[in-house]
C-alpha positions in Angstrom: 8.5 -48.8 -33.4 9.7 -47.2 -30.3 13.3 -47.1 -29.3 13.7 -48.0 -25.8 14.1 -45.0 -23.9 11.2 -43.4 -25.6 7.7 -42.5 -24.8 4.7 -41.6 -27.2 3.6 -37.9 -25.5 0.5 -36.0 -26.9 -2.0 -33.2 -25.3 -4.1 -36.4 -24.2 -2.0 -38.9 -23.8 -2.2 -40.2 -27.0 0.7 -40.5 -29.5 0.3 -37.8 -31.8 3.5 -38.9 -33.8 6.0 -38.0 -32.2 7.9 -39.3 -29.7 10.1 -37.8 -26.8 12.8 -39.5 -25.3 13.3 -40.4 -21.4 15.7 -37.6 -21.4 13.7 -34.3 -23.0 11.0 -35.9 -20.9 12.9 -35.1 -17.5 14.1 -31.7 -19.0 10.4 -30.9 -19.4 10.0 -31.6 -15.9 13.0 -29.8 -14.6 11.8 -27.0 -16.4 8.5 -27.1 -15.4 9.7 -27.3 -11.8 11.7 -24.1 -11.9 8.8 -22.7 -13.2 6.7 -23.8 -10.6 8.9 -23.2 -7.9 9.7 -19.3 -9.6 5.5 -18.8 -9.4 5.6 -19.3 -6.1 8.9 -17.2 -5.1 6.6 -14.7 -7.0 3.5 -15.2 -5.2 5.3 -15.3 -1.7 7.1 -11.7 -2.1 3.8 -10.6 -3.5 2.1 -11.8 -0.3 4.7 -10.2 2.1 4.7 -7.0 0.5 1.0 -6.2 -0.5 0.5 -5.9 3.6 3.0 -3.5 3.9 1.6 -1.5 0.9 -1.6 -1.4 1.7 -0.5 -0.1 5.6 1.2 2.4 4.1 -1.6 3.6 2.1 -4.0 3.7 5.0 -1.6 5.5 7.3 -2.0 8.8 6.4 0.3 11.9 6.8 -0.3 14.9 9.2 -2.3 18.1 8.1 0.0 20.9 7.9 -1.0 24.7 8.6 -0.3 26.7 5.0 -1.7 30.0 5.7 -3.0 31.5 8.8 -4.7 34.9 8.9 -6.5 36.5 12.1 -7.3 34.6 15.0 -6.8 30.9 15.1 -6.7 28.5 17.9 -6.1 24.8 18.5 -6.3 22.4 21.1 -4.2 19.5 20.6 -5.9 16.0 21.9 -5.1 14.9 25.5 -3.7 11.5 26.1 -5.2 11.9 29.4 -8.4 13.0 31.4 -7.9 16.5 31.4 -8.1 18.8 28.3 -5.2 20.8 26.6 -5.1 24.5 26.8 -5.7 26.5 23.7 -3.1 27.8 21.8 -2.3 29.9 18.8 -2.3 28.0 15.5 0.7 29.0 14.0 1.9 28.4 9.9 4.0 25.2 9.1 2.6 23.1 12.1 1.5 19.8 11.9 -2.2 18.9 13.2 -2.1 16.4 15.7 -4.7 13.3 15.1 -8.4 14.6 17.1 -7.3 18.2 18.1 -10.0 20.8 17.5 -9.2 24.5 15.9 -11.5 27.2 16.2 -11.1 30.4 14.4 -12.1 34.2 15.8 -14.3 36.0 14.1 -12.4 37.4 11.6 -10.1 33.8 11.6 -9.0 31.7 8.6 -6.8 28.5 7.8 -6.1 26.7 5.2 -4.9 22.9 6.2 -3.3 20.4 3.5 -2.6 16.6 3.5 -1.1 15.8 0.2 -3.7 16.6 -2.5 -6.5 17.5 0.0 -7.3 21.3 1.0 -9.9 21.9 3.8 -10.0 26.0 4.8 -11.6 26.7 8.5 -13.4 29.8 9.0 -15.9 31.5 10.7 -19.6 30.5 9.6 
């Protein structure tokens, strides 16, 4: 027979033999709750910083200039109407989003962007 304050608890329902009492039944739930409400914590900062992540991994740094040899030109993008001037492509600078770079005939550069190489040169 049951004591008072306890309840038969099984997987379905059913009293497997074993009984908990009234109070390892509301422990269970407490737990259960901190578990539940430590999930979602989880899930939240995983929601606000996933964004962010994937932002940063679609923004993409700046081609940088890492060897120049004979004549190079660029022409950094206009905000405006009117076009830039051309100007000599010098070694360490940074390529601008949409600027073009033409090489003389005897021209070369080598651009990088992290792990990617592209060299410019005269066909």
């Amino acid at each position: 027979m049951n004591e008072p304050n306890t309840m038969p608890v099984g997987l379905t329902g059913l009293n497997l033999g074993k009984a908990l009492s009234m109070s390892a039944i509301r422990r269970l739930k407490v737990k259960a709750a901190f578990l539940l409400v430590g999930g979602l914590c989880l899930l939240a900062a995983l929601a606000v910083s996933a964004p962010a992540a994937a932002q940063q991994s679609t923004v993409s740094p700046a081609w940088i200039v890492v060897q120049i040899s004979g004549e190079v030109l660029v022409r950094p993008a206009s905000q405006g109407q009117t076009e830039t001037a051309w100007q000599t492509l010098e070694q360490g600078a940074q390529i601008v989003r949409a600027s073009e770079i033409e090489t003389g005939p005897n021209g070369l550069a080598r651009l990088s962007r992290g792990e990617d190489i592209i060299r410019i040169m005269p066909a």
